[in-house]
C-alpha positions as CSV (number, residue, x, y, z in Angstrom):
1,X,2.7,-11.1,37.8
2,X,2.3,-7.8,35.9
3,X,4.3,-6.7,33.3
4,X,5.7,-3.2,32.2
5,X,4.7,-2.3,29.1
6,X,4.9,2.1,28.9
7,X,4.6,3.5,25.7
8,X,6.7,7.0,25.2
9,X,4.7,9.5,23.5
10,X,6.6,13.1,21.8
11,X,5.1,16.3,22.6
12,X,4.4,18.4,19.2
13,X,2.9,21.6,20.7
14,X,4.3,23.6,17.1
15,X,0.6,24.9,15.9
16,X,-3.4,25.0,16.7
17,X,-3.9,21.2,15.6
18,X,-0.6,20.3,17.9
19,X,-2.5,21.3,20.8
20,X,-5.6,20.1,19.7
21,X,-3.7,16.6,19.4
22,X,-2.3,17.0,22.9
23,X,-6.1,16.0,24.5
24,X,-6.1,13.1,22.3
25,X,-2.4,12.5,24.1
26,X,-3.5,13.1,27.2
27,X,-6.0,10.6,28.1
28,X,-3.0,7.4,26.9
29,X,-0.3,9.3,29.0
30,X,-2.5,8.9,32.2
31,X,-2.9,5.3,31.3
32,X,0.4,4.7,30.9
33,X,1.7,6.7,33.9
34,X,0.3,3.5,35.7
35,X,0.9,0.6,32.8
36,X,2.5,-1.2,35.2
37,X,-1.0,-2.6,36.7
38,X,-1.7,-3.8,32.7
39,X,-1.1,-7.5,33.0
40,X,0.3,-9.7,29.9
41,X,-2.8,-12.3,29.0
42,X,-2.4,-15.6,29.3
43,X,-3.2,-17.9,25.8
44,X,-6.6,-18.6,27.1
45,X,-7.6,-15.3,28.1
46,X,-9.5,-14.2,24.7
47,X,-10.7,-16.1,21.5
48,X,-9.0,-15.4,17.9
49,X,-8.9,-12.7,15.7
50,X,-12.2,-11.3,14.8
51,X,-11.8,-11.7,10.7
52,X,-15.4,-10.9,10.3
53,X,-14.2,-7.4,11.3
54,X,-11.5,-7.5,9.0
55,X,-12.5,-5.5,5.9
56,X,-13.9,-1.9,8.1
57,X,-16.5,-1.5,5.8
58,X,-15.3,-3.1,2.5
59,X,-17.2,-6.0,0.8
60,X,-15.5,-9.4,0.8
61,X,-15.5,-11.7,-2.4
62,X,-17.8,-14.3,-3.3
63,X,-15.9,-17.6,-3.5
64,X,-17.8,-19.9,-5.6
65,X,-15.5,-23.0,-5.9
66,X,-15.9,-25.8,-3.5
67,X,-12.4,-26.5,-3.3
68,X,-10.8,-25.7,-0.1
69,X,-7.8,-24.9,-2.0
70,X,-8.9,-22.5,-4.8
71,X,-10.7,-19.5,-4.3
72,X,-12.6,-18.5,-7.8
73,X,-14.4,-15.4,-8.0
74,X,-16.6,-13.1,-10.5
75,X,-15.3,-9.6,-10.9
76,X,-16.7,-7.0,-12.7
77,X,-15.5,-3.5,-14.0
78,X,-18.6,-1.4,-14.7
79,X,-20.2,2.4,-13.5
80,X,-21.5,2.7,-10.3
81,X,-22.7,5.1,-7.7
82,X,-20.1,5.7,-5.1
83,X,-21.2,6.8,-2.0
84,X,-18.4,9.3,-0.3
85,X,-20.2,10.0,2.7
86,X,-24.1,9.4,3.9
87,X,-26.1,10.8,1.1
88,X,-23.1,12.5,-1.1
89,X,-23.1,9.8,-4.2
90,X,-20.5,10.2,-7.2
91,X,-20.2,8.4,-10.5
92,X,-17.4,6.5,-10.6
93,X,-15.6,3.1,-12.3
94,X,-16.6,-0.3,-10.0
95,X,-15.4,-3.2,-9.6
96,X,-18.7,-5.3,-8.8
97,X,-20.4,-2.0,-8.0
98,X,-18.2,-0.7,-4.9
99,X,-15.4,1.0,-4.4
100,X,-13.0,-0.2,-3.0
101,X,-13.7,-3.5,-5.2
102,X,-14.3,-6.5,-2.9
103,X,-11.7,-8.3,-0.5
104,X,-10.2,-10.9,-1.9
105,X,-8.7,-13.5,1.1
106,X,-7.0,-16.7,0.8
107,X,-4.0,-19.1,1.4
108,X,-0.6,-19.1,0.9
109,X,-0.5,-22.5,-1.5
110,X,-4.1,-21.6,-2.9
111,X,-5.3,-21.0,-6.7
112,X,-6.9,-18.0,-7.5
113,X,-9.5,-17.9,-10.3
114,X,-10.9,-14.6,-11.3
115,X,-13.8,-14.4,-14.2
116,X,-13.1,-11.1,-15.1
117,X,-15.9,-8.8,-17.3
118,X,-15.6,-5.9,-18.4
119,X,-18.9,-3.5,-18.4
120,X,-17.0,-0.3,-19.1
121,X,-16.9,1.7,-22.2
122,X,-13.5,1.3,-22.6
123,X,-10.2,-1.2,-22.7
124,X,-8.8,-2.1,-18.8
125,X,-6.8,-4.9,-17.3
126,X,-6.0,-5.8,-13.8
127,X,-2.7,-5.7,-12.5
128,X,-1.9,-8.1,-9.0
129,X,0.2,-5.6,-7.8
130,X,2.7,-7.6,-5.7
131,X,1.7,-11.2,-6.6
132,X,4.5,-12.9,-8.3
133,X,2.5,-14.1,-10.9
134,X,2.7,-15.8,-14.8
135,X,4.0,-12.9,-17.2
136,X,0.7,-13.1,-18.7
137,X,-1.4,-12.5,-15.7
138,X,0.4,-9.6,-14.8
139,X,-2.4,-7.3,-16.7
140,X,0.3,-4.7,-17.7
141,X,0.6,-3.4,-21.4
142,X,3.8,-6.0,-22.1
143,X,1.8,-8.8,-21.0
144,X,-2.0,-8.9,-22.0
145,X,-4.0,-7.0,-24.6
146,X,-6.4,-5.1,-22.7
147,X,-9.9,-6.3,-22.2
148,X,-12.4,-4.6,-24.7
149,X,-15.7,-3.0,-23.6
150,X,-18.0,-6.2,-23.3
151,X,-15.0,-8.6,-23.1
152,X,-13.7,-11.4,-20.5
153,X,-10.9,-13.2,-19.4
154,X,-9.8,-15.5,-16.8
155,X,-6.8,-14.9,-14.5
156,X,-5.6,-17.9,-12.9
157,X,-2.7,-18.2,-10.8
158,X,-1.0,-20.2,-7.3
159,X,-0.4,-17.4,-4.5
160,X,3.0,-18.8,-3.3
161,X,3.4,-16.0,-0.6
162,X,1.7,-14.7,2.3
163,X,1.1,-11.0,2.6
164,X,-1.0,-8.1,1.8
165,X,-1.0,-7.1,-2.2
166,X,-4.2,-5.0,-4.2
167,X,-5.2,-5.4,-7.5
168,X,-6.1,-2.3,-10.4
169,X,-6.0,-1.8,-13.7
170,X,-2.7,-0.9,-15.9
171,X,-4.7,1.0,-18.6
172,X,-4.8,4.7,-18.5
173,X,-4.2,4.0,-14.7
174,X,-4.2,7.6,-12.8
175,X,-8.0,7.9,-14.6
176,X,-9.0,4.7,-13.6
177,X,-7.8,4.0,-10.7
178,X,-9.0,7.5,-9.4
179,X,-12.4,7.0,-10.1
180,X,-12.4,3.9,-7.9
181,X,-11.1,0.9,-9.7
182,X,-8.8,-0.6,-6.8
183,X,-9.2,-3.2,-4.0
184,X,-7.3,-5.3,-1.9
185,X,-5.5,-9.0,-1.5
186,X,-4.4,-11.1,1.8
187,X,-3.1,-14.3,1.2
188,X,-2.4,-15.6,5.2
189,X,-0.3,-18.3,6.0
190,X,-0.6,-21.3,8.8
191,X,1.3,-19.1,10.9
192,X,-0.1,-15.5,11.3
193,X,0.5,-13.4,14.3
194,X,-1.5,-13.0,17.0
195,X,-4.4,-10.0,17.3
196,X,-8.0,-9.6,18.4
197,X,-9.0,-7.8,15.4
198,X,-7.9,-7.7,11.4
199,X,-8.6,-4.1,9.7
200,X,-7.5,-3.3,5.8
201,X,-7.1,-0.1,5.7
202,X,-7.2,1.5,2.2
203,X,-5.4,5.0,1.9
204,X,-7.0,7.5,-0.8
205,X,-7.8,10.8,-1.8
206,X,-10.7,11.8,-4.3
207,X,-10.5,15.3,-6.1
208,X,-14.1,16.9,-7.2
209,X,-14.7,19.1,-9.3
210,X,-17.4,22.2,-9.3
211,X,-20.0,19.6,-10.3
212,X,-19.2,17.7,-7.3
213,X,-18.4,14.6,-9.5
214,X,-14.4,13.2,-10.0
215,X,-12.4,16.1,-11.8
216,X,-10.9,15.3,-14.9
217,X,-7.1,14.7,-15.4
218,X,-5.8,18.3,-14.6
219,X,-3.3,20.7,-15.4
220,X,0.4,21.2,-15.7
221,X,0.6,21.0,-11.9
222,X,-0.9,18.8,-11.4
223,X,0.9,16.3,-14.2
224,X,4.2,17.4,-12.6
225,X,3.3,16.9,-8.5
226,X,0.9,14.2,-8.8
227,X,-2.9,14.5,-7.6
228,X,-3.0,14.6,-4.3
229,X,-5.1,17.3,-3.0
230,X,-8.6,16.0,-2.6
231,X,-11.0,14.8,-0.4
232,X,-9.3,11.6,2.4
233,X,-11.2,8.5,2.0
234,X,-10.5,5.7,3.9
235,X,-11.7,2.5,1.9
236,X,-13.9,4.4,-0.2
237,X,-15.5,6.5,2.7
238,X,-14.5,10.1,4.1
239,X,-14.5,10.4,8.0
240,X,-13.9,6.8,8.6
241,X,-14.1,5.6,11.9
242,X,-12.3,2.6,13.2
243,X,-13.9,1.2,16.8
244,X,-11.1,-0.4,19.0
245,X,-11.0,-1.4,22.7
246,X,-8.6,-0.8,25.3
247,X,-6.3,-3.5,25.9
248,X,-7.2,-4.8,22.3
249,X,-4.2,-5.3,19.7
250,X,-4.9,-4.7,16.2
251,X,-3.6,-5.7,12.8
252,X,-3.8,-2.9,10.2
253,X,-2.8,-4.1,6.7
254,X,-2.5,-0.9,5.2
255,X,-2.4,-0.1,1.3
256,X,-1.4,3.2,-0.2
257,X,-3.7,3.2,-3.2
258,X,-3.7,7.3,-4.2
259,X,-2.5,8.6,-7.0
260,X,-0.2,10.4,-5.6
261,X,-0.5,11.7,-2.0
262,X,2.9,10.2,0.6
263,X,0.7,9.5,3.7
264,X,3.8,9.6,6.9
265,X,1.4,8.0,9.3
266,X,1.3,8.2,13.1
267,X,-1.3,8.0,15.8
268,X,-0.5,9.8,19.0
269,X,0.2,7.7,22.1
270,X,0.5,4.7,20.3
271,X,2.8,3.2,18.2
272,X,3.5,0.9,15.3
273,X,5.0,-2.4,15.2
274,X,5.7,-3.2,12.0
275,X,6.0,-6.8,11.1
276,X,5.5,-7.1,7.5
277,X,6.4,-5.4,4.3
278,X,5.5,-5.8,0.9
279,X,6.8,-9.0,0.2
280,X,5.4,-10.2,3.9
281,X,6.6,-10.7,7.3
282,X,9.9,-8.9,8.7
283,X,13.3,-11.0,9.9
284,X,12.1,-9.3,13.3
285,X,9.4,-6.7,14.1
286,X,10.1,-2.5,14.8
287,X,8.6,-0.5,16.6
288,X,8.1,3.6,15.3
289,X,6.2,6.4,16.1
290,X,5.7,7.5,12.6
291,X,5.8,5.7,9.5
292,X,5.9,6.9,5.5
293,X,3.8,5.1,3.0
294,X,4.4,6.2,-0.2
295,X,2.1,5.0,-3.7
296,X,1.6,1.6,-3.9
297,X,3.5,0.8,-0.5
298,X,1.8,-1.9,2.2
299,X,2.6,-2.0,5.3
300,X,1.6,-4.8,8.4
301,X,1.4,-3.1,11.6
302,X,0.4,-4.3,14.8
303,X,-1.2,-1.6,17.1
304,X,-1.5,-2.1,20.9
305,X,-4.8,-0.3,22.6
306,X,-3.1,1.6,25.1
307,X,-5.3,4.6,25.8
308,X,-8.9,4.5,28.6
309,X,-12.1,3.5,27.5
310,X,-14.6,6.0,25.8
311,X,-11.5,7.9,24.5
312,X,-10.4,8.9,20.9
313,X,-7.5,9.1,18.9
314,X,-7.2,10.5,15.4
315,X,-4.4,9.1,12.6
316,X,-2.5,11.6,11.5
317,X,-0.7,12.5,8.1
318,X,2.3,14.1,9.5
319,X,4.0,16.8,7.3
320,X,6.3,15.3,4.6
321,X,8.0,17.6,1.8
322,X,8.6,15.3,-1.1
323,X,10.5,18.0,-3.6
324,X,9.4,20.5,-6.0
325,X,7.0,22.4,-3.8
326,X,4.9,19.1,-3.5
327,X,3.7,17.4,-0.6
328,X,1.9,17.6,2.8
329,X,2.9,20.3,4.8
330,X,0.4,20.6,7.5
331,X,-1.0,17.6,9.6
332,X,-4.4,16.4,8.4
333,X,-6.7,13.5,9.8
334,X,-6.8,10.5,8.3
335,X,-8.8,8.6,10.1
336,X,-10.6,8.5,14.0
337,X,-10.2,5.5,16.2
338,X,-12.5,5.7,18.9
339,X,-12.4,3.4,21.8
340,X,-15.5,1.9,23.1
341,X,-16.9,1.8,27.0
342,X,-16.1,-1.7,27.8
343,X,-13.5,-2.8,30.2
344,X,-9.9,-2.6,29.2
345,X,-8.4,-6.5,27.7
346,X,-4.9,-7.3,28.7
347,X,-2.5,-6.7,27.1
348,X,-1.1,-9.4,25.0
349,X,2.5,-10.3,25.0
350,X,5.2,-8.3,22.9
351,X,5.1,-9.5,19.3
352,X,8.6,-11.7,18.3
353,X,7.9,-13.2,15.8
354,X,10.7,-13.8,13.5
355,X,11.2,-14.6,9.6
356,X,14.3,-15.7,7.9
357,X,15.2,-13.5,4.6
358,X,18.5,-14.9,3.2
359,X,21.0,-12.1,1.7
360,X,21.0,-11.8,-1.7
361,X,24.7,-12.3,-2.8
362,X,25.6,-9.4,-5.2
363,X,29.4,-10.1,-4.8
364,X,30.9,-9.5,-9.0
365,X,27.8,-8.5,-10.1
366,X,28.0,-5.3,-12.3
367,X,25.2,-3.3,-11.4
368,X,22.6,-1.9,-14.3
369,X,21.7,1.6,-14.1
370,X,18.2,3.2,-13.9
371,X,18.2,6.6,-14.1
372,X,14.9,8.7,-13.1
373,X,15.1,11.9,-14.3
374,X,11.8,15.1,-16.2
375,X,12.1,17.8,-18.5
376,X,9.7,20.0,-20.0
377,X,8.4,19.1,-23.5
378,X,8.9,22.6,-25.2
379,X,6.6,21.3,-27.9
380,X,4.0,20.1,-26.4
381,X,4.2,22.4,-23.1
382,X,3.9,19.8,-20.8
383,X,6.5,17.9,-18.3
384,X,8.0,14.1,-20.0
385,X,9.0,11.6,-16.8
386,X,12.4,9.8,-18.0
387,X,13.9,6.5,-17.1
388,X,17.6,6.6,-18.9
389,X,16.8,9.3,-20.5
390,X,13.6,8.8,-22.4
391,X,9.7,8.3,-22.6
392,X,7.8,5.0,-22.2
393,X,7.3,3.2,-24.8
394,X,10.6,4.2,-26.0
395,X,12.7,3.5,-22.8
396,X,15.5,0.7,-24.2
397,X,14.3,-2.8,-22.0
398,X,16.4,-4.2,-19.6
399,X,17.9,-7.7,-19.6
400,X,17.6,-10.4,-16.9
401,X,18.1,-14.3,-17.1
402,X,16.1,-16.6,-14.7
403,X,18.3,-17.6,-11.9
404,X,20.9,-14.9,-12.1
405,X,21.1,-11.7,-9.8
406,X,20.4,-8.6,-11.0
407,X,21.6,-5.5,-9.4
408,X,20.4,-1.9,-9.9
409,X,21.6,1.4,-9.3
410,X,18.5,3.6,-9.2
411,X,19.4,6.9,-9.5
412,X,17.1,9.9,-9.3
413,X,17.9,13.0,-10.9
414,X,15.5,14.7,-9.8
415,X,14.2,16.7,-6.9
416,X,11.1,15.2,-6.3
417,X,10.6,11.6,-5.0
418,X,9.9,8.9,-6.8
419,X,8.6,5.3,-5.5
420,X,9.5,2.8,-7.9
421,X,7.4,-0.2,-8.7
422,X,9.2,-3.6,-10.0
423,X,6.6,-5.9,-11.4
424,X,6.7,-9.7,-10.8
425,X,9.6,-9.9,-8.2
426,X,10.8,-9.1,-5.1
427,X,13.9,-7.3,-4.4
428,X,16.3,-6.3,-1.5
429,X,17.3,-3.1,-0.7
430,X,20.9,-2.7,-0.2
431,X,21.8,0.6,0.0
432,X,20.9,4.4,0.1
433,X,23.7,6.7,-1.2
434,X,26.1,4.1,-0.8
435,X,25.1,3.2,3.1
436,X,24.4,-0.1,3.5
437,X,20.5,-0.8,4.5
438,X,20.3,-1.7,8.4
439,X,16.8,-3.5,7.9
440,X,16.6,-6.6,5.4
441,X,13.5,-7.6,3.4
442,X,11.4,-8.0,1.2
443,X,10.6,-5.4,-1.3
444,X,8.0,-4.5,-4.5
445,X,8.6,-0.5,-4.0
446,X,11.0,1.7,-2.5
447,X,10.8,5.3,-2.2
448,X,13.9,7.4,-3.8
449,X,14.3,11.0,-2.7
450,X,15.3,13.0,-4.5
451,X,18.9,12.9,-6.1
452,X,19.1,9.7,-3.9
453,X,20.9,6.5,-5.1
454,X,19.0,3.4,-4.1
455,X,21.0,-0.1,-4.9
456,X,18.3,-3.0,-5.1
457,X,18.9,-7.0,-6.1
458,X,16.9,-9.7,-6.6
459,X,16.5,-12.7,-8.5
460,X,14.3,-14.0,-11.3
461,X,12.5,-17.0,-10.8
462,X,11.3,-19.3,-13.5
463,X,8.4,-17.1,-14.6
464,X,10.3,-15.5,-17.9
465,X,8.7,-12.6,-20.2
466,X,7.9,-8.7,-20.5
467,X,8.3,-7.7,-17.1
468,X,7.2,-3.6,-16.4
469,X,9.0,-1.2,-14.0
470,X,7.9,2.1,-13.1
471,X,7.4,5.2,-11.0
472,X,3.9,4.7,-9.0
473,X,2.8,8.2,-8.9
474,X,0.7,7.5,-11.4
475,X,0.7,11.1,-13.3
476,X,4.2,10.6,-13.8
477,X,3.6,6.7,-15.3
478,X,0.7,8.4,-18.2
479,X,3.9,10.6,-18.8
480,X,6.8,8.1,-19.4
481,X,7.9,7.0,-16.2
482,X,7.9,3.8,-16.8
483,X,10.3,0.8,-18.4
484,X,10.7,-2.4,-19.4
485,X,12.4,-5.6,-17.6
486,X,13.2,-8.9,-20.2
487,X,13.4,-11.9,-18.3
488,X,14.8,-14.8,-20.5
489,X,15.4,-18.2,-19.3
């Protein structure tokens, strides 16, 4: 028996690259005008998801331990080449000579083991950004001396959660990481949704200078909106395309990992189901037409193939004013998806999949404020990014005991947003001006507009010490945007 499955799609005929969006529109509205013939498929219909697929270009990690349950690696920070696009090479910081580094993928319950060298001429760390990890594996400047030109050390850790996370460095970080030193995480579980195809999907931008290598840190500009004018790489390559087939459904784990460019995502005459945040999988999944991911954010979306064979479709970064003259404010491409010749798969059934995230009970808890605030240095001529009214390192720490509930008033002062980044925990969102979050989950950043209140809780679990929190536009973090967390048992 065939089942319904349409797909609205909104008409944007506002500009030149409106229309020209409309004949990627076009082809998917004739398909759906007769989605009724689209059958469900049945279990046996088609094998697995195609992991092999998984990384769209990126290198995957070389496990070297023989244990099922522990996934050891060698990773190393030194200069490479990194190639753009075919034949346009720039020098840049590696880890094990590509960018992005490899693809790290394991199990929730596994050990990871990391050999870490460092080849660069200079101090780094890495930061597991999202994995609740040991204080002293956290790679931030509370929690680990950084590793010296020529130097080692060995993360080791248990992944206790399934979900998408990304690792970088926490030393001199909008440098670094712009000149290539990022990759990505997935730690799956026994009980992953179902798609024909994984992608990881790496969101960047890379600025060049006249030389047509990486530009230097710039100006007063770009200090106060954050880089985020360059060159669109997906996964270390510009005009990445991503091959699907109709009928197919995909998994995108996607990553924000720019310095400083909001990407508001959408593809036109599809959409997103969202099923996973940054602390993983979603009480139930949404569906959206759009979706913003700010700096540092992940998102798991699934993305049904609803458009003819031998079409295309390009991903979009819709318009998003973020404050202070800064943002996007015409649509560019991100990426092209471009469906193959063969015959159109079924359609597999909706996704329901469902995830149980407990309410964090805030009930007498006196909330903490954080206060996000910039004002111009009239010594030094530049901008300073506050947290309670002063500069990292001098921002007084914050105070939270293991096992106790800690609720924060995040308050921007500003009019630019600003995504904060808690290190080591999760938190729940609770409310937004003093609304009370529809959605629950899990959450490592959240995105403050500006003058917005945000009210977050979570918990400390037993993993005490020098915790970091920050902005993760990471122009505003070299210039003080950042704090401290204590966690005492």
């Amino acid at each position: 028996m065939a089942t319904r499955r349409c797909v609205h799609t909104r008409s944007r005929v506002t500009s030149m690259h409106s229309i020209r969006r409309l004949f990627w529109i076009l082809p998917a509205v004739l398909l759906l005008g007769r989605c009724g013939d689209a059958p469900i498929a049945p279990p046996s219909a088609r094998p697995g998801p195609d992991l092999a697929a998984s990384g769209l270009g990126l290198t995957n990690a070389t496990d070297i331990n023989p244990d099922p349950r522990v996934v050891e690696i060698n990773l190393e920070a030194r200069m490479g080449d990194w190639e753009i696009s075919p034949g346009r090479r720039v020098r840049a910081m590696t880890y094990n000579g590509g960018v992005p580094g490899p693809l790290i993928e394991a199990r929730v319950g596994d050990t990871l083991v990391v050999h870490f060298t460092n080849h660069l001429t200079e101090p780094t760390t890495i930061h597991w950004h999202g994995l609740r990890v040991p204080a002293d594996m956290d790679g931030s400047p509370r929690s680990q001396q950084p590793v010296a030109p020529g130097g080692t050390f060995e993360y080791r850790f248990a992944l206790p959660d399934a979900g998408l996370y990304w690792y970088h460095p926490h030393v001199d970080e909008a440098r670094q990481m712009e000149v290539g030193l990022y990759g990505a995480i997935v730690v799956r579980s026994d009980d992953e949704p179902r798609a024909d195809i994984e992608r990881v999907i790496m969101l960047d931008d890379v600025t060049l200078g006249e030389d047509g290598q990486i530009a230097p840190p710039g100006d007063l500009l770009e200090i106060h909106s954050g880089r985020d004018g360059g060159l669109q790489v997906i996964n270390g390559h510009i005009g990445t395309v991503l091959p699907m087939r109709a009928g197919q459904r995909q998994r995108w784990r996607v990553v924000n990992a720019g310095s400083a460019r909001f990407y508001r995502l959408s593809l036109p005459g599809h959409r997103f189901t969202v099923i996973g945040t940054d602390g993983g999988a979603l009480p139930a999944p949404r569906t959206v037409d759009d979706l913003l991911v700010v700096p540092g954010d992940r998102y798991d979306l699934l993305v049904d193939a609803v458009a003819p064979p031998s079409t295309r479709a390009m991903l979009t970064n819709l318009p998003y004013a973020r404050g202070h003259g800064a943002g996007v404010f015409a649509a560019e491409d991100v990426l092209a998806v471009a469906y193959s010749a063969d015959p159109a798969l079924p359609f597999l059934a909706p996704f329901t999949g469902a995830r149980a995230i407990e309410a964090i009970d805030s009930a007498g808890v006196t909330p903490s404020e954080v206060r996000m605030s910039e004002v111009v240095d009239e010594s030094t001529q530049t901008i300073r990014f506050l947290i309670n009214g002063a500069a990292w390192p001098d921002v007084p720490a914050l105070h939270a005991t293991v096992g106790h509930t800690e609720v924060w008033d995040v308050i921007n002062e500003s009019e630019m947003d600003h995504p904060i980044h808690l290190h080591g925990f999760f938190f729940q969102v609770l409310a937004r001006n003093g609304v009370p979050e529809a959605a629950r989950s899990w959450e490592d950043t959240a995105n403050l507009r500006g003058h917005e209140r945000l009210r977050i809780a979570f918990r400390p679990d037993d993993r005490p010490g020098m915790w970091m929190f920050h902005c993760h536009i990471l122009e505003h973090v070299d210039h003080g945007m950042m704090a401290d967390l204590m966690v005492d048992r």
